[in-house]
N, C-alpha and C positions, 0 to 999 in steps of 0.2 A: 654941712658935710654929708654926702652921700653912705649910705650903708655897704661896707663890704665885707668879703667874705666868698662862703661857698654854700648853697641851700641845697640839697637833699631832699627830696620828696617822694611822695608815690600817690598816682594816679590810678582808680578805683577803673582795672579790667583794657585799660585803651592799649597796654600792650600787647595783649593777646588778639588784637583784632586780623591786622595783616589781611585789609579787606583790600580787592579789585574793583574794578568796574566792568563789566560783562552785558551781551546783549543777546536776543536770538529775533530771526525773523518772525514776524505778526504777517497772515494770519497764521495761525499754528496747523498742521497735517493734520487731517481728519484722525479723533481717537478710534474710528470704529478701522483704522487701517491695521496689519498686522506688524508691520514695523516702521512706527510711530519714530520720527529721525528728527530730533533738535536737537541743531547744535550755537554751543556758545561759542560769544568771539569777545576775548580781552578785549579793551580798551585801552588799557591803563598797564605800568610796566614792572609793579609787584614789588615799590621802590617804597618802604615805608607803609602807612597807611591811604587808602584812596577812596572816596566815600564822594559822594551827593554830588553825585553829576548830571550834564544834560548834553546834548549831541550840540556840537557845533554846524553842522552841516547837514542838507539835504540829505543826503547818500547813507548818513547812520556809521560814519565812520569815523571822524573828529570827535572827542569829546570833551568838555570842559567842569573840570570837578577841584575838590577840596582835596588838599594832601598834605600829614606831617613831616615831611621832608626834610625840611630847611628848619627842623624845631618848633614849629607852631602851625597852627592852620594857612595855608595860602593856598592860592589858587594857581591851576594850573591848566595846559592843553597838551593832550594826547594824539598824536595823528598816528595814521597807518602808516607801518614800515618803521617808525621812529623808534631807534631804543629807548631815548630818554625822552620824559614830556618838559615841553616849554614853560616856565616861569610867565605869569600873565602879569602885566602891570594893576597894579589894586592899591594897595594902601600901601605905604613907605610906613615899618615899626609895629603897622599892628599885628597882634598875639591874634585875632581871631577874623577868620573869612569862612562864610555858607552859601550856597546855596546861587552857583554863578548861573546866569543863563545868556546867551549873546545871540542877537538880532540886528540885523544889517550894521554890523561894527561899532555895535555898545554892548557893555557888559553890562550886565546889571547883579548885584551882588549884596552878601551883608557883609558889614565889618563891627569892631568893636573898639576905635581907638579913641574917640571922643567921650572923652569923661562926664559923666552928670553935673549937673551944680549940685545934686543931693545923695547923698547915699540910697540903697532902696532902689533904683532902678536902673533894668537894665541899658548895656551900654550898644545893646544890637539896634541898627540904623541898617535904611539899603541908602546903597552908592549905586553909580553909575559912571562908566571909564570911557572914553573915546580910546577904541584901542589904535585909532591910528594917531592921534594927538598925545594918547597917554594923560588926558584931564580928565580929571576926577570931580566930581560933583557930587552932592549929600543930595537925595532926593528926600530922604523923611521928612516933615519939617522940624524945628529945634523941638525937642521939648519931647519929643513923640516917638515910641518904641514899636520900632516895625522887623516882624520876621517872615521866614517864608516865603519869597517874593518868588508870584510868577508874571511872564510877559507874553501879553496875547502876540500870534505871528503878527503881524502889522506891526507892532512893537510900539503900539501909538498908546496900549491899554494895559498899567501894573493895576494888581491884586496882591494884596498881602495879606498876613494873621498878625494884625497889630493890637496893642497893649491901650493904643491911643498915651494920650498924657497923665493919666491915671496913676497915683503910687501904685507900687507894688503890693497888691493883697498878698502875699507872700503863699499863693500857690503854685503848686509843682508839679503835680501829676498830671493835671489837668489843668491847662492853663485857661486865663480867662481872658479870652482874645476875643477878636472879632476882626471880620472878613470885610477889608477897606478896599475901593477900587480908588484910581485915578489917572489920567490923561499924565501921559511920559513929559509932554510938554506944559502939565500945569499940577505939576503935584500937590500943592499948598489945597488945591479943592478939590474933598474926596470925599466918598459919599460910602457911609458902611452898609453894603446888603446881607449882612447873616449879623444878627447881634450875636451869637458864639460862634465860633469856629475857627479853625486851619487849615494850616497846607491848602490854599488856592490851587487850582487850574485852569487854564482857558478851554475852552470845547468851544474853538471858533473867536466869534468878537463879541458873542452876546450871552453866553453862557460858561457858567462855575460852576464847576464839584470843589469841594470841600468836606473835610470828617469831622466830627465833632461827638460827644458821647451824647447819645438818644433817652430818652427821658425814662426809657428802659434799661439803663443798663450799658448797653453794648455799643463801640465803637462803629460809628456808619456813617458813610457818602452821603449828601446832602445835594443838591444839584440848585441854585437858582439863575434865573433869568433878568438880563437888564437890557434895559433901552440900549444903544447906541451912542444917541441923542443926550440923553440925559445922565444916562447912568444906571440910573434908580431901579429898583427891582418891576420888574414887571409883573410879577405873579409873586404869591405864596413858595415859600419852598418847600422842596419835596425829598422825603427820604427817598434813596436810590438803591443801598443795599437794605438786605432782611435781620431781622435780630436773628438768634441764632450763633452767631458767627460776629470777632470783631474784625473789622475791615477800616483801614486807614492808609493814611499819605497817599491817597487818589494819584493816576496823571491820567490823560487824555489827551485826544490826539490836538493841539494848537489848532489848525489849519480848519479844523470843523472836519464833518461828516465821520465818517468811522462810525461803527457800532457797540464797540468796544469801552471799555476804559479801562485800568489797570490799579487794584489793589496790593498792599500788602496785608494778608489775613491770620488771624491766630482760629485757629478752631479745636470744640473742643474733640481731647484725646489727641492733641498735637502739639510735644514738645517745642516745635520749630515755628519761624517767623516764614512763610510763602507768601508769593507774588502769584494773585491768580488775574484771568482777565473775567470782567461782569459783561455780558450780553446786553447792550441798553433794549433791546425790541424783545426777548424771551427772559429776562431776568434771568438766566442762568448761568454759572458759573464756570468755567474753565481750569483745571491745574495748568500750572506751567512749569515753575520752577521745581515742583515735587516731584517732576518727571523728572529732571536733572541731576539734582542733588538734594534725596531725601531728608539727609540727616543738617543738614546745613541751613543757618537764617539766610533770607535773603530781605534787602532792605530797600526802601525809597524809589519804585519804580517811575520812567520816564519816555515817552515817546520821540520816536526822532519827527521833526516838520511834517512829517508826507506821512505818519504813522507807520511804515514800514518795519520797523524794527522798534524790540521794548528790550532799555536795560534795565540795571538794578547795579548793587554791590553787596556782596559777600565776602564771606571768608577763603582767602586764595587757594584753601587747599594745602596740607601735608604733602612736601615735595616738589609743587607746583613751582613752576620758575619763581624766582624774585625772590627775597628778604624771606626766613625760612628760622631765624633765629630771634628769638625775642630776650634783647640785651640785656646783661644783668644791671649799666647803666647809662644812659642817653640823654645826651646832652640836649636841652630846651632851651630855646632863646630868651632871652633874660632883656628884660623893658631898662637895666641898668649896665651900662658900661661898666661899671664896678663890682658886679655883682650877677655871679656866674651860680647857676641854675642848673640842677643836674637830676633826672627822674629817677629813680629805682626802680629792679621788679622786686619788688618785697612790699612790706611794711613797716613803721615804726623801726628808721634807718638810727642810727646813731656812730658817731665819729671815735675813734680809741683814742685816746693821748698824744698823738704823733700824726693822729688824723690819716695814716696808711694804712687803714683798714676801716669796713665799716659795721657793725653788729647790725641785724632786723629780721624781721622775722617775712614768712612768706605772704601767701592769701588769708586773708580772715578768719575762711572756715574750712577750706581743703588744706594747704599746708603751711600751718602757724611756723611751730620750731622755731631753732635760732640757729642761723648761719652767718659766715663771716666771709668779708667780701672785700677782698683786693683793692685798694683805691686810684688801680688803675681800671681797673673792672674788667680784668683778664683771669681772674680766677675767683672760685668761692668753695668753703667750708661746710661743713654741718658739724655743727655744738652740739646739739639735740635736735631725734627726731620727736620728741614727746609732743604729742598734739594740740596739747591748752594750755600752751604757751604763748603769750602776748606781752609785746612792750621791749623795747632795750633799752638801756641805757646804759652807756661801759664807765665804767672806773675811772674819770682822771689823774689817777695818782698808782691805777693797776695795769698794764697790760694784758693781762691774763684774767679779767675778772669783768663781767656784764650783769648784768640784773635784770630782771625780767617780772611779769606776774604768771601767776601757774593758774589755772583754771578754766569758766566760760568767760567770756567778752558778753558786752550788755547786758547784766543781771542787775539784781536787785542789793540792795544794801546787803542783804543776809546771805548774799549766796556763797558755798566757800570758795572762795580766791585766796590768792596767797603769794607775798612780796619773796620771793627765790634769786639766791647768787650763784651764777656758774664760775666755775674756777677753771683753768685749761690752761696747758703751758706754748706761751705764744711762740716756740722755738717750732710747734712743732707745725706752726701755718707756710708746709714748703710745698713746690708744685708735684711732687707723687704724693702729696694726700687728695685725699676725695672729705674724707674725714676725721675731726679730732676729738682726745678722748676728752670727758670734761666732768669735772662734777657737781651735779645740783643740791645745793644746800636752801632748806626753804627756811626762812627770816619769821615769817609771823604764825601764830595760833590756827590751826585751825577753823576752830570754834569763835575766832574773830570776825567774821566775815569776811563781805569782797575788800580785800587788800589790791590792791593794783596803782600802776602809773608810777615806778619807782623813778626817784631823780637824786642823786648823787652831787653832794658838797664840795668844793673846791677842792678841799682836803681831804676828800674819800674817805671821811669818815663817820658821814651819817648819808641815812637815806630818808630823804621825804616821801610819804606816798598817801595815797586815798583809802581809805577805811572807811565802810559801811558796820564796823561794830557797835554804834549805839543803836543803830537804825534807821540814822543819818551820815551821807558822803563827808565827813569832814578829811584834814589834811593833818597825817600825825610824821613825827620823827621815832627813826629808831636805829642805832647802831649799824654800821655798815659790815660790819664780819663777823657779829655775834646773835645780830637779832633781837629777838624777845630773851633767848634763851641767854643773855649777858646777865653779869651780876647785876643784882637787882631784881629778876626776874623780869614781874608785869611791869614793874616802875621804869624796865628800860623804855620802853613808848614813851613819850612827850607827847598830848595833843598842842600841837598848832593853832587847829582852826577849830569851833565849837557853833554848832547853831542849827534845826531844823531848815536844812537847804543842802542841796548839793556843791563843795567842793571837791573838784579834780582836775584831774592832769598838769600837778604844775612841776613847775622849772626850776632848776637854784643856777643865778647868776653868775657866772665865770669869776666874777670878781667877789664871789661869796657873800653880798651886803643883802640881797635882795630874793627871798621866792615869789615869782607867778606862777598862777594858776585861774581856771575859770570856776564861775560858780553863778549860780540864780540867786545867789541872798539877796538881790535888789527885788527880787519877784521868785518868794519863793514856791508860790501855787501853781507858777508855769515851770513845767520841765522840757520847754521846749527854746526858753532865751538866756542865752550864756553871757556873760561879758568878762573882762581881763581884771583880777585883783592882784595887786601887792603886798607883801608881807614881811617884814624882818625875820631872820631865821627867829630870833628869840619872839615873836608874835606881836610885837610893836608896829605902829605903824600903816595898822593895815588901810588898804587906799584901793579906789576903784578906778581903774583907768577909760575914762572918757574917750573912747574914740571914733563915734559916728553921730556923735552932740554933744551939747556941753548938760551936765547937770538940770532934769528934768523936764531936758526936751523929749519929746514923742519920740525920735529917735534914735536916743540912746535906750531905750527898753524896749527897742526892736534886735538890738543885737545878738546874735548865736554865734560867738567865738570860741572857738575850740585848739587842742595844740598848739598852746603859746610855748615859747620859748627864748633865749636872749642870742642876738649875736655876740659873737666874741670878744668885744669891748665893752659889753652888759650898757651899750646905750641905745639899742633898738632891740623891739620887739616883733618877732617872725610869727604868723597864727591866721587859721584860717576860719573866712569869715562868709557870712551869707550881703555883705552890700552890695555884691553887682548882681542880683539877681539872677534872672534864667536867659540864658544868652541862644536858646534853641526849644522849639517843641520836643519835651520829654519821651513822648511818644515814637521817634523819629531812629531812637538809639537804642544802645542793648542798657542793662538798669544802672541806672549810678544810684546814690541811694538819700542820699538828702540834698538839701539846696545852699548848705554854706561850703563851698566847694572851691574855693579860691585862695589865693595865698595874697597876704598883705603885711606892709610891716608898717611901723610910725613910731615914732619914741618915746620914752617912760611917759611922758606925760600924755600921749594921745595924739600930737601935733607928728606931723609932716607925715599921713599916711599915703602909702603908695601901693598900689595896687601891681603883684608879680606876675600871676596867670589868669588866665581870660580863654576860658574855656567853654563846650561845653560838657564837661566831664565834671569830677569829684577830685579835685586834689588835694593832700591833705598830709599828716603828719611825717613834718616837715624837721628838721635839723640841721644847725646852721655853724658851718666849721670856717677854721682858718681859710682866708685867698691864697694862701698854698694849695690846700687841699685837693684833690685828683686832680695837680696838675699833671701827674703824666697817665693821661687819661686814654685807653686804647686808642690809636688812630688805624688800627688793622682792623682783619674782619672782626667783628663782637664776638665777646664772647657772651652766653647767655644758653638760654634754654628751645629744644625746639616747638614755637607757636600751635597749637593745638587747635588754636579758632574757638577755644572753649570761654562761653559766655553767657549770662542768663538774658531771657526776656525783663524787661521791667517786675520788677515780683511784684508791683500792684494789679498788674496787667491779667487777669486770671478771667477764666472760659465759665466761673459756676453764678454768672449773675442769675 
């Protein structure tokens, strides 16, 4: 039987994006004039998110790009004059499409529907569509992870940033790729010219730029040369940009000639992501987009055929036509028929008793709190504006009653955190509040340590949570309305769990028999591999849930599962996990922040996982309520907050190498 229900999640920043697709004419108006005149022209219709595109046509006016639209990544075509952009045929079900590019009536594209035989690697593949047949072809070969794909004009020559057949070295910032060319009509035989690198481009039929990090430090253009004939590199490659400066996701004009080619650069003393153009004959650089729009990133620059015109994609702009409200929830297409799939803008969402409403909190580090949120997602609360606040999880036996941790997020065993219940009278969740009153009662010692990740008993009458007070993350209970401070005193705590290792975040079972929670005890010198444990409320029993190998295969001590939790019949388990890998160069996006970013579920025992989101974002603590739940889920305009465009760079990504 298939898992159902209703899952709740939140996705790290992807709704704040609200990017376009934009271009302006190349060459650019001399700077030494006094009124320097560029201007931009949409592409794209401000309908969702729209990102990593390329010109469909000559003339720099078609374009064909990636859009959340329909719930998941697809692909799409935008013509002039068009309100709305056309649906492109690509993959029937799959959750992820990158990086289209189309040549005399083939797409060439990534998708991510075909599963591995192994856990550990990703599921990113390029296709190939006849767009007048609508057939589809796998051009990767089996076995082999190919991203990035570009296509010389002739369309006769792909380049990609592929993985090769390689497990997963489970890097993320940098990934460890390499730069494969191959003949469109003979892909099986490919020949790699850069052992590192990304983001290909063609510069003609016999040359590639590519970026890759320089042996110094700093992100730079690459440029090598190949036969025709063969393939093979002709010469040594050559750095193209200067250190100084990092410079990435190259384009270049297809068609050859041009002097030009087009970065996006971080430099230092500049908050923002710009698109500048590199001079191939004086090495010098050009602004572009920072004449436009100073304060705003601009992302994945691209040449139309003839080079006449360079886009990009950013953030549409405060006010600007199109989609202007970022929802408080939105619906994502769900890989199950039974099992409906729904984003939040918060964090750490959690279901009330009756599942019409939802508790979580906001962003991470600008606005934690805890607000309460309509389950049709037409209206929202604030409980508390207090700012170090993390975690819900409501009462099933209270309406009026959430639990929370009070303090910092990611510390150390000793830092003070501390397990807090809000009390608030749920009469008073009507539509002229903005807010309601509520009162914070904190549960654990002070002088305990990090207490956090409360999770609430059938019966509402205990809470389980994490403690760092011996000096290790173990898993204690404590009274759900008295705290420490119940008769007893200190005796009211029960440890749970005991042992030099981190456990946390876990869950107690709807049907009361069972806590999950993750933990390293199988490795506890790495704090970097999580896996899923079992436990009786009374401490019996406890069991490691095997689910990316069986019992001392390599691996199962590869796995980083984090946010476990039960569905509502306590026979599957919902948590998100690092097995699909990196499904996009890191570099390419604003920061997500680690690489288990996915959502999976499989049952007590490990068996029938199934893989939810296929991204390449961070998705994560997740919450999984009754198949009632937001069934009456706005179909009017959203309600939500207005999109700011506000986002960081990669925070590995920094200017003081």
């Amino acid at each position: 039987m298939e898992p159902t229900g209703t899952v709740v999640f939140a996705t790290v920043g992807v709704t704040n994006f609200g990017f376009d697709v934009f271009s302006v004419p190349v060459p650019l108006p001399s700077l030494e004039e006094e009124d320097v005149k560029l201007t931009e022209r949409r592409h794209t219709d401000g309908v969702s998110i729209n990102f990593n595109a390329q010109f469909a046509d000559d003339g720099g006016e078609a374009v064909v790009f990636v859009s959340e639209r329909a719930g998941a990544a697809g692909l799409f075509l935008g013509r002039p004059g068009s309100d709305r952009a056309e649906a492109l045929p690509a993959v029937e079900g799959s959750l992820f499409h990158d990086r289209p590019t189309v040549r005399d009536g083939r797409m060439y594209f990534v998708s991510a529907h075909e599963k591995p035989p192994v856990p550990f690697r990703s599921w990113a593949a390029v296709y190939a569509t006849d767009l007048g047949s609508k057939e589809t072809v796998r051009v990767t070969p089996q076995g082999v992870v190919d991203m990035s794909p570009a296509v010389s004009a002739s369309g006769e020559l792909v380049a990609v940033a592929s993985y090769g057949d390689r497990p997963w070295a489970f890097d993320f910032r940098v990934l460890d790729t390499e730069v494969a060319v191959f003949r469109a009509a003979d892909p099986a035989r490919r020949v790699v010219v850069a052992a590192r690198g990304g983001w290909p481009t063609w510069h003609g039929e016999d040359t590639l730029f590519f970026h890759r990090v320089a042996d110094d430090g700093w992100w730079s253009v690459f440029q090598v040369d190949i036969s025709a004939e063969t393939l093979e590199p002709t010469g040594a490659e050559r750095r193209v940009t200067p250190p100084g400066l990092h410079c990435f996701t190259p384009a270049a004009v297809s068609r050859g000639g041009g002097r030009w080619i087009a970065v996006a650069t971080r430099r230092k003393g500049r908050s923002q992501r710009h698109v500048e153009l590199f001079d191939l004959e004086t090495e010098q650089f050009s602004p572009l987009t920072e004449l436009l729009n100073p304060e705003l990133h601009h992302y994945n620059p691209f040449f139309s055929p003839s080079g006449a015109r360079l886009g990009y994609h950013r953030f549409r702009g405060a006010g600007a036509p199109g989609d202007s409200v970022v929802p408080y929830l939105q619906p994502v297409r769900s890989p199950l028929s039974s099992l409906r799939m729904v984003r939040v803008y918060g964090t750490f969402p959690s279901f009330s008793p009756d599942a019409a409403h939802l508790a979580m909190n906001g962003d991470f580090f600008k606005s934690p709190g805890v607000t309460v949120l309509r389950s049709d997602g037409s209206k929202r609360w604030i409980l508390s504006r207090q700012p170090n606040l993390f975690y819900t999880a409501w009462s099933p036996t209270e309406r009026g009653v959430v639990f929370t941790s009070m303090g910092p997020i990611f510390e150390t065993p000793k830092a003070t955190v501390r397990i807090a219940r809000i009390e608030f009278d749920p009469s008073e969740l009507t539509p002229g509040r903005d807010e309601v009153a509520a009162e914070l009662k904190v549960l654990t010692r002070p002088e305990a340590g990090n207490d956090a990740f409360p999770a609430v008993s059938p019966c509402g009458r205990w809470v389980v949570f994490r403690s760092g007070r011996t000096g290790y993350k173990n898993l204690y209970i404590v009274d759900a309305a008295h705290g420490e401070s119940s008769a007893g005193g200190e005796g009211a705590v029960r440890r749970l769990t005991d042992g030099e290792w981190i456990d946390t975040m876990p869950s107690w079972s709807p049907d009361g028999s069972l806590i999950a929670f993750s933990s390293n005890r199988h490795d506890p010198t790495n704090p970097a591999v999580f896996s899923i444990y079992l436990v009786r409320p009374d401490g019996s029993d406890l069991r490691r849930v095997h689910v990316a190998g069986p019992p001392g295969s390599g691996e199962a001590d590869k796995e980083r599962i984090n946010h476990v939790c039960f569905s509502p019949d306590s026979q599957w388990l919902l948590f998100t996990a690092n097995f699909g890998s990196v499904m996009a160069e890191p570099i390419s996006g604003p920061n997500q922040f680690q690489p288990y970013g996915d959502l999976y579920v499989c049952r007590l025992d490990g068996s029938g996982l199934l893989r939810l989101t296929c991204n390449a974002y961070e998705n994560g603590t997740p919450a999984w309520g009754p198949a009632a739940a937001l069934d009456s889920l706005s179909l009017g305009p959203p309600a939500g907050d207005e999109s700011l465009g506000e986002f960081d760079e990669p925070l590995w990504l920094t200017c003081d190498v």
